[in-house]
C-alpha positions as a LaTeX table, in Angstrom:
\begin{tabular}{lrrr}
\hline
Residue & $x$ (\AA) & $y$ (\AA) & $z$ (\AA) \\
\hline
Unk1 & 0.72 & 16.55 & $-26.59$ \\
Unk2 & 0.82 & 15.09 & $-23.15$ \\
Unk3 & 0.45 & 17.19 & $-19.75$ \\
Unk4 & 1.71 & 16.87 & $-16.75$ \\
Unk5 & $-2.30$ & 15.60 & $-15.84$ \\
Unk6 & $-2.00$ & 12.98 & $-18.32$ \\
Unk7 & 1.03 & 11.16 & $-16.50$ \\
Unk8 & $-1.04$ & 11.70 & $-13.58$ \\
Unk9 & $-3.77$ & 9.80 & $-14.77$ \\
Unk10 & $-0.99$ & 7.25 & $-16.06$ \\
Unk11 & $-0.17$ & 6.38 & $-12.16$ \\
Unk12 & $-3.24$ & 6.53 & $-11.57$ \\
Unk13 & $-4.20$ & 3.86 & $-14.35$ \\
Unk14 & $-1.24$ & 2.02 & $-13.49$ \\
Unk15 & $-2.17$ & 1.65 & $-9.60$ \\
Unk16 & $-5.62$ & 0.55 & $-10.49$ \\
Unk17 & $-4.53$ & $-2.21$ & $-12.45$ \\
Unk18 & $-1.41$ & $-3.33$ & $-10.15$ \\
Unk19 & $-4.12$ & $-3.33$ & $-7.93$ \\
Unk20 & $-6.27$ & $-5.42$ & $-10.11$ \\
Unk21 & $-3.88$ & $-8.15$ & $-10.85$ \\
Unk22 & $-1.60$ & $-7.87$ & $-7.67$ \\
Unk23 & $-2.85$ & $-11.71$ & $-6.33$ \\
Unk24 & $-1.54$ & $-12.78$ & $-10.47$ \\
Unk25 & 1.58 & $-11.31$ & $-9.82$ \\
Unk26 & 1.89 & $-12.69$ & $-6.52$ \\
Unk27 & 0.84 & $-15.78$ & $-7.93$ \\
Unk28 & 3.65 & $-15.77$ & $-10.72$ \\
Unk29 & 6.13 & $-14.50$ & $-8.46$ \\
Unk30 & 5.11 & $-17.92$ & $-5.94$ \\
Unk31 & 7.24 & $-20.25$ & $-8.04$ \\
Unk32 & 10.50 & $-18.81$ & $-8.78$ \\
Unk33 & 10.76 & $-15.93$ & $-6.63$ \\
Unk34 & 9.58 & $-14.83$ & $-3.11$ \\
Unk35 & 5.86 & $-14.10$ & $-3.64$ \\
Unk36 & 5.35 & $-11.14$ & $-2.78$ \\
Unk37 & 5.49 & $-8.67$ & $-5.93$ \\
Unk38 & 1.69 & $-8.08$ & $-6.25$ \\
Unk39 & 1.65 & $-6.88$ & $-2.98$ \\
Unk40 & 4.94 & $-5.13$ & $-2.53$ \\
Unk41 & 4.09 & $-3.57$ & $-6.00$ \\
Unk42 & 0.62 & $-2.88$ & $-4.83$ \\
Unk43 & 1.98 & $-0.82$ & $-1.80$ \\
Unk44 & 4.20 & 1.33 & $-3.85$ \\
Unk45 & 1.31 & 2.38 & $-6.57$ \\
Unk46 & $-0.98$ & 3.46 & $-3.70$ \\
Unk47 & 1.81 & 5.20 & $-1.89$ \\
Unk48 & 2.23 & 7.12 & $-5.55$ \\
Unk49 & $-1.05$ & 7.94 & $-6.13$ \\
Unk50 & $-1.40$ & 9.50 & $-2.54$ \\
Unk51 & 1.54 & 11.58 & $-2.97$ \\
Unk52 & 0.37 & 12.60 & $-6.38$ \\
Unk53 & $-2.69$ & 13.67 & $-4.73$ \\
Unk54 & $-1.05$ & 15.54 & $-2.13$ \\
Unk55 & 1.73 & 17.26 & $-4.66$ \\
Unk56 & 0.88 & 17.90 & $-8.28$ \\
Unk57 & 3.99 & 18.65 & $-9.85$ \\
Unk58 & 3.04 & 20.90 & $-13.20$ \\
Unk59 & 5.31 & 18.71 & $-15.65$ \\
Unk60 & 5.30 & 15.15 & $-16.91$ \\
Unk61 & 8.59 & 14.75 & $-15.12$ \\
Unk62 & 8.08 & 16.02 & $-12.27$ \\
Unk63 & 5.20 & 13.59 & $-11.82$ \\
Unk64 & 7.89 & 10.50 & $-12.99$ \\
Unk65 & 10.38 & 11.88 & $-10.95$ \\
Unk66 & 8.00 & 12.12 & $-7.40$ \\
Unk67 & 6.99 & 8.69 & $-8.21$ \\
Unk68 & 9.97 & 6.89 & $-9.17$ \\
Unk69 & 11.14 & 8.21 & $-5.50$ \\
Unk70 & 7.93 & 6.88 & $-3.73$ \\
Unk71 & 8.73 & 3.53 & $-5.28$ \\
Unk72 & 12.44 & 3.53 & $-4.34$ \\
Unk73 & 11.07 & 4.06 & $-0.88$ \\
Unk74 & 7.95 & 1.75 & $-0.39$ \\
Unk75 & 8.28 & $-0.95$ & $-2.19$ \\
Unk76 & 10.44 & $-4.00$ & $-1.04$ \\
Unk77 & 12.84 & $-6.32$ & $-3.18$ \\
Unk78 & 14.55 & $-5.40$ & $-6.48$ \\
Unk79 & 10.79 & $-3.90$ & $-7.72$ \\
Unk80 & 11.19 & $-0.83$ & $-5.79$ \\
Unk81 & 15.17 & 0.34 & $-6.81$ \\
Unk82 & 14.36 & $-0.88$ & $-10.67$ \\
Unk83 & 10.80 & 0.70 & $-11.08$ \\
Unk84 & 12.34 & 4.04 & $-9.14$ \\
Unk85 & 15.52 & 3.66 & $-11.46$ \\
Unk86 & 12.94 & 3.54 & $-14.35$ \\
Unk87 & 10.75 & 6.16 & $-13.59$ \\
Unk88 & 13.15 & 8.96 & $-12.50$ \\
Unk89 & 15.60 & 8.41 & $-15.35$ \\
Unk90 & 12.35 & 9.06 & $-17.32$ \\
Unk91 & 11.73 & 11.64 & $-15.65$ \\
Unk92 & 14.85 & 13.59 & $-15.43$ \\
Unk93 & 15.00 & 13.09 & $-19.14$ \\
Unk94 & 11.94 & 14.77 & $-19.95$ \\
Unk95 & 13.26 & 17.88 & $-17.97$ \\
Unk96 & 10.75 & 20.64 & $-16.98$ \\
Unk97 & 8.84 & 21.05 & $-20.32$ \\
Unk98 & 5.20 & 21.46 & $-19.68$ \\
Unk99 & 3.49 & 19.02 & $-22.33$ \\
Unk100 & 5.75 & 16.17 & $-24.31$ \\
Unk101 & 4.90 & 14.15 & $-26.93$ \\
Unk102 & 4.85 & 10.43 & $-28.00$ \\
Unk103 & 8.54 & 10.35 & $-29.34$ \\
Unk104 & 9.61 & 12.70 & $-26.30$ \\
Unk105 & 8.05 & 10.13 & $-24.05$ \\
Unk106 & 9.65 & 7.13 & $-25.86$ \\
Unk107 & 13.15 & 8.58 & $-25.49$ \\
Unk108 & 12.73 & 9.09 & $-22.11$ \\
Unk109 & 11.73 & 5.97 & $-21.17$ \\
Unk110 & 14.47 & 4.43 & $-22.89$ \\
Unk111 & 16.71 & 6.12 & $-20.54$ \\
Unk112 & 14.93 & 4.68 & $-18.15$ \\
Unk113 & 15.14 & 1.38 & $-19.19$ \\
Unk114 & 18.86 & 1.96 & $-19.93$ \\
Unk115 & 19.54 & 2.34 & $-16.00$ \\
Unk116 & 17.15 & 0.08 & $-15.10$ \\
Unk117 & 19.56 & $-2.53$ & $-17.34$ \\
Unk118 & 22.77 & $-0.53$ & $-15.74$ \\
Unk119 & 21.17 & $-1.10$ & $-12.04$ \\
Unk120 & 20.16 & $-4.73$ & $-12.69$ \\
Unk121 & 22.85 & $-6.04$ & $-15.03$ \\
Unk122 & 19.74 & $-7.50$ & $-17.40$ \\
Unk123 & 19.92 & $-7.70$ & $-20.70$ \\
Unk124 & 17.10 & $-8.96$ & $-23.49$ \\
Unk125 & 16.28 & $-12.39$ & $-22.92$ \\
Unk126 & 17.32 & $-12.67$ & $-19.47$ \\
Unk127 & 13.91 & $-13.11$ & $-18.20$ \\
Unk128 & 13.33 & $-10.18$ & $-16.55$ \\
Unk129 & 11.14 & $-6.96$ & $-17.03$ \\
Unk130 & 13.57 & $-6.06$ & $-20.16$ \\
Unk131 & 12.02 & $-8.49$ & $-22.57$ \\
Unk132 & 8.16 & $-6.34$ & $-21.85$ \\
Unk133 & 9.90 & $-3.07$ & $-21.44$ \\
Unk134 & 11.68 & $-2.99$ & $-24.54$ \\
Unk135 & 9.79 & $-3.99$ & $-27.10$ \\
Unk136 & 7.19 & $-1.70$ & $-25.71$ \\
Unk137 & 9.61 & 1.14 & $-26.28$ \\
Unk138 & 10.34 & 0.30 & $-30.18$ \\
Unk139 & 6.96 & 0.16 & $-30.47$ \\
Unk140 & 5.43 & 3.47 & $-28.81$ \\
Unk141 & 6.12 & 5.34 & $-32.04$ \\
Unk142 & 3.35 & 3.36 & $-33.31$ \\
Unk143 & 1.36 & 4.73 & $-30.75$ \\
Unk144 & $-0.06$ & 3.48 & $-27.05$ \\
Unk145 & $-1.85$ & 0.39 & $-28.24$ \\
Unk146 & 1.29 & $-0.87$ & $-30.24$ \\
Unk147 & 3.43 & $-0.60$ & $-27.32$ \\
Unk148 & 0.90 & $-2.42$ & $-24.61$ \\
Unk149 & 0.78 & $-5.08$ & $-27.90$ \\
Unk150 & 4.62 & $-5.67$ & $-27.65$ \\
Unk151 & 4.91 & $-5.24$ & $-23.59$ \\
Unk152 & 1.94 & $-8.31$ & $-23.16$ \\
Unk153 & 3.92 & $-10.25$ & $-26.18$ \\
Unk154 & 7.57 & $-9.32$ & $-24.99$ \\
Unk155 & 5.92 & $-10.78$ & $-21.24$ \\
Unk156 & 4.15 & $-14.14$ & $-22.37$ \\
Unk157 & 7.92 & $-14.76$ & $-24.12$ \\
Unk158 & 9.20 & $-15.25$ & $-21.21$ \\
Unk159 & 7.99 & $-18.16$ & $-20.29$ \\
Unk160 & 10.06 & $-20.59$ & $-22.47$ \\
Unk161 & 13.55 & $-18.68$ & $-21.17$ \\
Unk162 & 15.46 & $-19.46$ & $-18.37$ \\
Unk163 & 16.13 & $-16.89$ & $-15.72$ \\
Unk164 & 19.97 & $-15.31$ & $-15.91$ \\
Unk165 & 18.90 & $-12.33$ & $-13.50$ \\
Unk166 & 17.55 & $-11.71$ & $-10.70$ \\
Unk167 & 15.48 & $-14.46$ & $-8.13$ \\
Unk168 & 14.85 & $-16.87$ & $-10.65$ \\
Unk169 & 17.96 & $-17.72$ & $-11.92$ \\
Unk170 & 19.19 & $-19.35$ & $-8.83$ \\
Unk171 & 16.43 & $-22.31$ & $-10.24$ \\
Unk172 & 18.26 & $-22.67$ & $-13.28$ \\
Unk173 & 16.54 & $-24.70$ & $-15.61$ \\
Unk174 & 13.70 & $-25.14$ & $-12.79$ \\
Unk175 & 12.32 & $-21.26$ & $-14.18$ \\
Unk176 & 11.74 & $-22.14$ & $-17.91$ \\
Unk177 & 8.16 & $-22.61$ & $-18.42$ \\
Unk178 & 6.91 & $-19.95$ & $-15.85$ \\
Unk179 & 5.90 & $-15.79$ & $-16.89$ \\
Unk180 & 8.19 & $-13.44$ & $-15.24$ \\
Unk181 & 6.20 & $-11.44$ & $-12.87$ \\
Unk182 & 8.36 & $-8.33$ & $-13.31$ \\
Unk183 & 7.95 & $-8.86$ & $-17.36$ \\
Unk184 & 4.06 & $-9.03$ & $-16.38$ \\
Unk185 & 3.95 & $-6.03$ & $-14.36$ \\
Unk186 & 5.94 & $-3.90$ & $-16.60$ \\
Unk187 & 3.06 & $-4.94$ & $-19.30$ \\
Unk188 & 0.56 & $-3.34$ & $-16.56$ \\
Unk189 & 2.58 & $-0.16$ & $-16.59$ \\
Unk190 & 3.05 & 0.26 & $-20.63$ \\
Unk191 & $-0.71$ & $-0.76$ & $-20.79$ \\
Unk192 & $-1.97$ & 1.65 & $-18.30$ \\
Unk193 & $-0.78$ & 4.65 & $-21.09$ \\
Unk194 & $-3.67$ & 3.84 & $-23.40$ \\
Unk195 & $-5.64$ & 3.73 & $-20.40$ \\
Unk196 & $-4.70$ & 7.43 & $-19.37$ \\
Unk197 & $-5.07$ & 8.34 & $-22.70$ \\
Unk198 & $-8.86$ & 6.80 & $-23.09$ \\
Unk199 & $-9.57$ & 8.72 & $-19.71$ \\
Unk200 & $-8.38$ & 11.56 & $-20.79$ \\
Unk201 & $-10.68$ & 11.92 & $-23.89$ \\
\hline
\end{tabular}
């Protein structure tokens, strides 16, 4: 079963490696959008991870909900509204149970990605964080490393589409043959679960 401490470490995981890999994002972001996702991504996880240190909220959504609002506020662009989006509706779906488990989790963050598709207008194959987000979700009943499997395969797919959402699609045909940065960091965030649940052992 998974705590509320658990999705803590989660963020946690998840700001380390944002942090990690925010000059690749920035770097993927350069050519079809307006490089600055690493960093604008990189301010939100470290504005989550202080307020997580500063309030612990007892359940696994609290913890989604407090930092899908930090995001919304922090972070710049489309990242901040559709990571938010992501996170809350996760959150709120969860509800105030104290520990959830693998299948709870996977529900939940399919209502997550549900608004983040509502809020963005994305679909699968648009070249967007959709194509690592939900293949990770079909997966996670398979367990953690499954779903970082699909997220880093669903994110390395998009390289051959062209971009219908979002930045990149005013290139047109100019955005096939680059990685979608939010695809990439989305990857970071499914990844960052088997993280939290190595640390936790």
């Amino acid at each position: 079963m998974l705590d509320a401490d658990f999705f803590r470490r989660w963020m946690t995981a998840a700001a380390a490696s944002v942090d990690r890999e925010a000059q690749r994002l920035t770097d993927l972001d350069s050519p079809i959008g307006d490089a600055d996702h690493g960093s604008n991504l990189q301010r939100g996880f470290t504005a989550v991870v202080a307020a997580l240190e500063k309030e612990a909220p007892p359940t696994p959504g609290g913890v989604l909900t407090l930092a899908g609002h930090q995001l919304i506020s922090t972070v710049g662009g489309a990242s901040g509204p559709l990571y938010g989006t992501l996170l809350r509706r996760a959150g709120k779906a969860l509800g105030d149970a104290a520990e959830v488990d693998t299948g709870q989790l996977a529900e939940a963050l399919r209502a997550g990605v549900d608004g983040v598709m509502t809020l963005g207008g994305a679909a699968p194959g648009d070249k967007t964080m959709i194509d690592a987000l939900l293949p990770a979700v079909d997966a996670l009943g398979d367990g953690f490393a499954a779903a970082r499997a699909a997220a880093e395969e669903g994110a390395v797919a998009t390289i051959p589409l062209q971009a219908r959402k979002g930045r990149a699609s005013y290139l047109g045909a100019r955005s096939i043959g680059h990685q979608d940065p939010g695809a990439t960091s989305s990857a970071l965030l499914i990844a960052a679960l088997e993280d939290a649940a190595e640390d936790g052992r």
